[in-house]
C-alpha positions as a printed Julia matrix, in Angstrom:
371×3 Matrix{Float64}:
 -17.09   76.19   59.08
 -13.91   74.19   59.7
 -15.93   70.96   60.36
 -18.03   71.57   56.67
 -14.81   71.93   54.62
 -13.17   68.91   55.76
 -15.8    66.9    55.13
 -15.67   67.45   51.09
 -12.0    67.15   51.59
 -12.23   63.71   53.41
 -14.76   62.37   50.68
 -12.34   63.44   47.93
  -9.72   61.27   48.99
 -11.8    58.29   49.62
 -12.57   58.38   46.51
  -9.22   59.21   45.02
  -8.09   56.2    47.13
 -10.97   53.69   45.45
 -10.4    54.55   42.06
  -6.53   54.1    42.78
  -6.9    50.44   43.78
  -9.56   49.91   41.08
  -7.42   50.86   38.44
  -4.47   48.56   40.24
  -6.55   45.65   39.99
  -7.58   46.27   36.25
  -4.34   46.71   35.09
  -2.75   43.64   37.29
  -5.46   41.54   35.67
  -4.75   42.31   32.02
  -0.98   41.64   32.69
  -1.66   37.87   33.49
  -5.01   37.4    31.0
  -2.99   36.1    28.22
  -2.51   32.5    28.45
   1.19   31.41   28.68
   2.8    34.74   29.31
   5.67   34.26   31.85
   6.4    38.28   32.76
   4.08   41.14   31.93
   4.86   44.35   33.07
   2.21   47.11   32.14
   2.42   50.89   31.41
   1.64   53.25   34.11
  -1.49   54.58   34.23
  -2.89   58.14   35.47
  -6.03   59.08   37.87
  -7.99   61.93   37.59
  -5.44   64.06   39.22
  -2.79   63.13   37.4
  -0.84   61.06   39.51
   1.11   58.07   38.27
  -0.03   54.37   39.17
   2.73   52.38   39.14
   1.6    48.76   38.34
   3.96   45.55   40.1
   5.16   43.1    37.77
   2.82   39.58   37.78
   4.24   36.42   37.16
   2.04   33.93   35.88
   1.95   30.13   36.69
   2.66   27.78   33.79
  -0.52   25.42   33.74
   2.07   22.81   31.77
   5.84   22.53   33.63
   7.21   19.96   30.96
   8.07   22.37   28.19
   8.64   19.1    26.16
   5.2    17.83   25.56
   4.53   21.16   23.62
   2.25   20.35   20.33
   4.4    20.4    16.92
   3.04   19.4    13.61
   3.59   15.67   12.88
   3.68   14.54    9.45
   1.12   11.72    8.61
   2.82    8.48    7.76
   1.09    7.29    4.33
   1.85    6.4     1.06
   3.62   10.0     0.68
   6.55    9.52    2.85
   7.75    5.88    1.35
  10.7     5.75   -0.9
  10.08    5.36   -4.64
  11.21    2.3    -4.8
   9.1     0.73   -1.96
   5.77    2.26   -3.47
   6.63    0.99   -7.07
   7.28   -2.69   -5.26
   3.89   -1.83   -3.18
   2.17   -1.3    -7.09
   4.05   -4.25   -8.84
   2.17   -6.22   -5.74
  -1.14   -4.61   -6.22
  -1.76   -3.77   -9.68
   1.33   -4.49  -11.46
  -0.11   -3.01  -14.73
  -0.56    0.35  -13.34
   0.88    3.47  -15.32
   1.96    4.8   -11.68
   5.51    2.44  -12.12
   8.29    4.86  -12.15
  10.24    2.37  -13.61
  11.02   -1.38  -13.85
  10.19   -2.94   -9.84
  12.83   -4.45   -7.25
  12.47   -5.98   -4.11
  13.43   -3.37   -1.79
  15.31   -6.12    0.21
  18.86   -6.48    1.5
  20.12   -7.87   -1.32
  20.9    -5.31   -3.75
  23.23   -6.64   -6.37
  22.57   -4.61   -9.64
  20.02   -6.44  -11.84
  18.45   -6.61  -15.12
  14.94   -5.93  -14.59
  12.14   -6.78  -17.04
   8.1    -7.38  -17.37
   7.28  -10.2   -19.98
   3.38  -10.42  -20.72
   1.03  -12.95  -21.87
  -2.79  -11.68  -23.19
  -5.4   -13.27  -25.39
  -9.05  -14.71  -24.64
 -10.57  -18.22  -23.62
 -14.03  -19.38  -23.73
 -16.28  -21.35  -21.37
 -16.8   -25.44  -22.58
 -19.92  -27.24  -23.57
 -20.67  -27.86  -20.05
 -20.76  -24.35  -18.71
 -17.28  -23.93  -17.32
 -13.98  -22.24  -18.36
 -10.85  -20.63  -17.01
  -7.23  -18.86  -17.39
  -4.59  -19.96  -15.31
  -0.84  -18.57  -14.9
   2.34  -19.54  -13.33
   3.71  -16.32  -12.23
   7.41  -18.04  -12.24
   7.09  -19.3   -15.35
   6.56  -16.32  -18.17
  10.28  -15.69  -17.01
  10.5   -17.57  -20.17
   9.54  -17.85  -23.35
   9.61  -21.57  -24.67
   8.0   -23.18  -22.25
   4.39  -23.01  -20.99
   3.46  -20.75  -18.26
  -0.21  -20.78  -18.44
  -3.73  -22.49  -20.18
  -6.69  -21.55  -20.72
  -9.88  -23.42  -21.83
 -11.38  -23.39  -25.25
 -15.57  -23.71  -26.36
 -14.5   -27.24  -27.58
 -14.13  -27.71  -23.47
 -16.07  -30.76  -21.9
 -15.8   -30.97  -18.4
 -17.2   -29.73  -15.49
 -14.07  -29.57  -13.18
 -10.46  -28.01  -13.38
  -8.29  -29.85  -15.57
  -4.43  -28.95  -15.79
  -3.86  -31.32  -18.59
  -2.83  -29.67  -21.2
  -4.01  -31.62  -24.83
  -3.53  -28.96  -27.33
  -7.61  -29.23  -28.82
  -9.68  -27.95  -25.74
  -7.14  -27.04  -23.29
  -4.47  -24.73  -24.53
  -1.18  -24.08  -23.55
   0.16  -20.22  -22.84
   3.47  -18.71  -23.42
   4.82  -15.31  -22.71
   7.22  -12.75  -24.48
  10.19  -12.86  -22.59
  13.64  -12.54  -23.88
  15.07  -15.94  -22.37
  14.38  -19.45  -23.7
  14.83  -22.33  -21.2
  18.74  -23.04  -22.4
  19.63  -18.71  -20.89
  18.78  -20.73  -17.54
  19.87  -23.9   -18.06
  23.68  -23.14  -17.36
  22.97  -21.97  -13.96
  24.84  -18.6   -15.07
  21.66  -16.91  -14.51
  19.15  -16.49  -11.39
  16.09  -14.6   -11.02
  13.56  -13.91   -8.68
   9.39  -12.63   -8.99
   9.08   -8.71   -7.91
   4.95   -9.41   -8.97
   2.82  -10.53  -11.13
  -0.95  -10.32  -11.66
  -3.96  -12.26  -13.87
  -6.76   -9.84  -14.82
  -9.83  -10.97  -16.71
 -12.93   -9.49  -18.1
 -16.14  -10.72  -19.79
 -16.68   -9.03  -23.65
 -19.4   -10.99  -24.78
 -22.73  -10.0   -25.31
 -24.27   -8.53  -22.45
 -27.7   -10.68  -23.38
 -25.59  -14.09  -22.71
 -23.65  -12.66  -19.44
 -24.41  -14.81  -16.36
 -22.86  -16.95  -13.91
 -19.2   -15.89  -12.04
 -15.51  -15.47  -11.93
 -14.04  -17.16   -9.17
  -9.69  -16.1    -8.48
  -7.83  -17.75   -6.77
  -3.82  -17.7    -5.71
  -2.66  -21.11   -4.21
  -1.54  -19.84   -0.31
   1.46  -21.01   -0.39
   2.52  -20.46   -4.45
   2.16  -24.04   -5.26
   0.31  -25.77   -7.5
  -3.83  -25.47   -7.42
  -5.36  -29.11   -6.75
  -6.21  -30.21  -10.11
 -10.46  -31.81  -10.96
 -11.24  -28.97   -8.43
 -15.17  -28.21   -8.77
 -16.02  -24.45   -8.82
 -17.77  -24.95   -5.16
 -14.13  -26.35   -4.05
 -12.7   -23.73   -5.48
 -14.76  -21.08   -3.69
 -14.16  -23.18   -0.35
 -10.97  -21.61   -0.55
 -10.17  -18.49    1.68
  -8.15  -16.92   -0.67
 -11.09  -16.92   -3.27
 -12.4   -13.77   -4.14
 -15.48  -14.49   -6.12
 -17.64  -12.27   -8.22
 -20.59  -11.67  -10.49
 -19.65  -11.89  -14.51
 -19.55   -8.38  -16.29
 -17.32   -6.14  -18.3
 -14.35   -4.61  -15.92
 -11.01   -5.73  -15.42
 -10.7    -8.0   -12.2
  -7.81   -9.61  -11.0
  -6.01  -11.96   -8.95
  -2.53  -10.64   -7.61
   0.92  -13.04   -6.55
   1.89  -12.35   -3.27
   5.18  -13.66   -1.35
   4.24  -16.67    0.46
   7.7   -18.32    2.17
  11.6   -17.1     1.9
  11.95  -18.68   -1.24
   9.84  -16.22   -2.72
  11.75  -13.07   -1.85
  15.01  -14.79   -3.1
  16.65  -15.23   -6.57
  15.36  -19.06   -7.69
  18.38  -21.42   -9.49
  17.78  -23.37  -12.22
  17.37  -26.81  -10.78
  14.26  -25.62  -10.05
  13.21  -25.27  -13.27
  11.44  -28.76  -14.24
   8.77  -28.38  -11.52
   7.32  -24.78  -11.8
   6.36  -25.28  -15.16
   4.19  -28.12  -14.27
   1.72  -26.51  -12.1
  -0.63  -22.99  -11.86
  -0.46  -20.28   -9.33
  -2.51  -17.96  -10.33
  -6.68  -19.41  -11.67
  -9.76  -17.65  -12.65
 -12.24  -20.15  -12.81
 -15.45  -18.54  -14.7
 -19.16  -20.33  -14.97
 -21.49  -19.5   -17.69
 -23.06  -19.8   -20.71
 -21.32  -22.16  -23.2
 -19.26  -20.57  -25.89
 -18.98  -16.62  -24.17
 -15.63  -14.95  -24.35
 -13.68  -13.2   -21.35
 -10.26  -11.44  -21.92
  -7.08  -11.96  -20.16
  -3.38  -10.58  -19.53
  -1.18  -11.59  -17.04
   1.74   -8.93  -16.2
   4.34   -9.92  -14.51
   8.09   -8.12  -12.95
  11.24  -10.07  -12.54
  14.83   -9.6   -11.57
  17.82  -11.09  -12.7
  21.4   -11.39  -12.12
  24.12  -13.28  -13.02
  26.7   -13.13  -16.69
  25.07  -11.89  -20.11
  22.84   -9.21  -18.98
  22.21   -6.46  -21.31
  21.61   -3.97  -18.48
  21.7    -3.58  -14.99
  20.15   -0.85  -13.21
  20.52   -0.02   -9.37
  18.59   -1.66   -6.95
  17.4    -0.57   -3.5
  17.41   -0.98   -0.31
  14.51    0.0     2.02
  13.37   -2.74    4.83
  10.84   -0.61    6.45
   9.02    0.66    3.02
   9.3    -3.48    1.95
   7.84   -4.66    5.2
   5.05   -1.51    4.66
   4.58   -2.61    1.24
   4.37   -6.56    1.75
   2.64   -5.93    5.1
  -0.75   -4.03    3.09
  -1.03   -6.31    0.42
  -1.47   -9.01    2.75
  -4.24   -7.28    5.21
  -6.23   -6.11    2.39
  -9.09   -8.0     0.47
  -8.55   -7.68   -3.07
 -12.0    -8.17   -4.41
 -12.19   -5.65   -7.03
 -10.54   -3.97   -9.6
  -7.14   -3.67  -10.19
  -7.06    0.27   -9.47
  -9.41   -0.1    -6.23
  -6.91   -2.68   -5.08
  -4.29   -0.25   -5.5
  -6.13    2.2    -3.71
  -6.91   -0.01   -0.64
  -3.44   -0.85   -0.64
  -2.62    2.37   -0.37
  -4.92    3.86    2.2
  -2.98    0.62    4.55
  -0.03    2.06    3.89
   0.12    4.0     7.02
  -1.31    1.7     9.51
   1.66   -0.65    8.02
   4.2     1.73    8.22
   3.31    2.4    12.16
   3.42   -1.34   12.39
   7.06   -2.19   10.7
   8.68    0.91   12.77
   6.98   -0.38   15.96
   6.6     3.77   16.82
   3.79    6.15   17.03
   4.23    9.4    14.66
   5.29   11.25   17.89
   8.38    8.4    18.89
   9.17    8.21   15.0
   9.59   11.72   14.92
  11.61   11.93   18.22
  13.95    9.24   17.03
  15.02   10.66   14.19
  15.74   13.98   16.0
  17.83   11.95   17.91
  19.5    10.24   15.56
  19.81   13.93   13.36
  21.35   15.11   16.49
């Protein structure tokens, strides 16, 4: 009788002992199943009879010792984190009419001397010549004033199959802008100014039964003067030609800083030669006699004595270097609002570029310099 009632007894606490280190390893395992939990220390527990399990305290090995390389949000670099004043000098580059300008444009550059800022225009229509050709072109240095000729443009009266900058006054006409200075504001040297952008947009608005042929723009590469009897096929041969088929939307043709002369304020003695030559061409084939539509925008600053108001200008090398650094890399084939948007969507890429960082090292930097 003694053997049969320790038996039971024996199986009892075999099985007390089981469910004891069961319940041990369940409750060790959901202290460590959450990932990254240093300590977890969990509740005791009870068995069937009431006892208490006490559980030991699990420490968990960090997958990732350098705390450092955590993840954290990183702003995107875009178009959203420039200054103002870089993205209006980014717009006066790419579309310098667009109703996104906060204001008047300055080169974001080092030298930030107060300045009168302005942005003459010049708009009208030309027609293509007898022998199928006709074109606008604009100096974008010379609408800074208003008495001498900053552009031409071709009449129906037009015979010639080539280019021609000379200006005669029956079939070549002679363009002039609405600025507020005449030749003699400049001629004193008490004045100096300098191009922020300009821009030459044309469109076709004749019938649609008579629209053929092409606009071919063109920007000189270095600012100069375009070659003059150039054919439309040497025009094209240039790589800066953007080229496309006649119809009715704005397209354009945009000034873009070529050397260090261009991002600086120009003195007068320089005045006799950039009103003898064109910058800035649209060169259109077609049907003799059709009418396309121009305007030319363009953003200046000035400084010197006899300003009627200067404003602040800014200073912002990276958002400059950003700004000038799109413009360049992207084709401008379009219109002047997908140009802008192109320009835009660069913005980034440009901005990684200028800093010479990732998002990451910009971010870390200006902890450090916060710090």
């Amino acid at each position: 009788m003694e053997i049969e009632n320790k038996v039971p007894n024996r199986r009892a606490r075999n099985q007390a002992r089981k469910t004891k280190k069961q319940q041990q390893n369940n409750n060790a395992g959901n202290a460590i199943r959450r990932r990254g939990a240093t300590y977890q220390q969990t509740k005791p527990n009870q068995n069937a009879n009431n006892n208490v399990i006490t559980q030991p305290r699990r420490i968990r090995r960090l997958e990732n010792i350098n705390r450092g390389t955590q993840k954290m949000r990183i702003p995107d670099l875009s178009y959203k984190t420039m200054s103002q004043c870089a993205m209006d000098y980014a717009l006066a580059l790419s579309n310098p009419w667009s109703p996104d300008l906060s204001k008047a444009p300055c080169v974001p550059d080092a030298i930030c001397l107060p300045s009168y800022k302005f942005g003459p225009i010049v708009k009208g229509t030309f027609e293509i010549g007898n022998d199928s050709v006709g074109y606008v072109g604009i100096c974008s240095y010379g609408m800074i004033q208003n008495d001498k000729a900053c552009g031409l443009k071709t009449n129906s009266s037009f015979t010639n199959t080539v280019y021609d900058q000379n200006i005669n006054g029956s079939s070549v006409l002679a363009l002039y802008s609405n600025s507020p200075y005449s030749n003699a504001d400049f001629g004193t040297g008490s004045k100096q100014y300098r191009v922020v952008g300009c821009g030459l947009k044309v469109r076709y608005v004749g019938s649609n039964f008579n629209k053929s042929g092409r606009m071919l723009f063109l920007r000189e590469p270095n600012n100069g003067n375009i070659q003059n009897a150039l054919t439309d096929e040497q025009i094209n041969a240039y790589r800066e030609t953007v080229t496309v088929k006649t119809d009715n939307k704005w397209h354009c043709v945009t000034y873009t800083p070529a050397t260090s002369t261009d991002l600086g304020y120009i003195k007068p003695d320089l005045f006799p030669v950039i009103f003898q030559y064109i910058n800035l061409l649209c060169f259109c084939t077609g049907k003799p006699g059709e009418i396309y539509e121009f305007a030319s925008q363009a953003w200046y600053e000035v400084v010197g004595s006899n300003l009627p108001q200067l404003t602040r200008s800014h200073v912002d090398p990276i958002g400059m270097g950003a700004a000038l650094q799109s413009n360049t890399e992207v084709t401008k084939d379009g219109t002047p609002e997908s140009n802008t948007s192109k320009v835009m969507e660069n913005i980034g890429s440009a901005l990684k570029d200028v800093t010479g960082l990732s998002p990451m090292g910009l971010l870390q930097e200006g902890v450090k310099m916060i710090l």
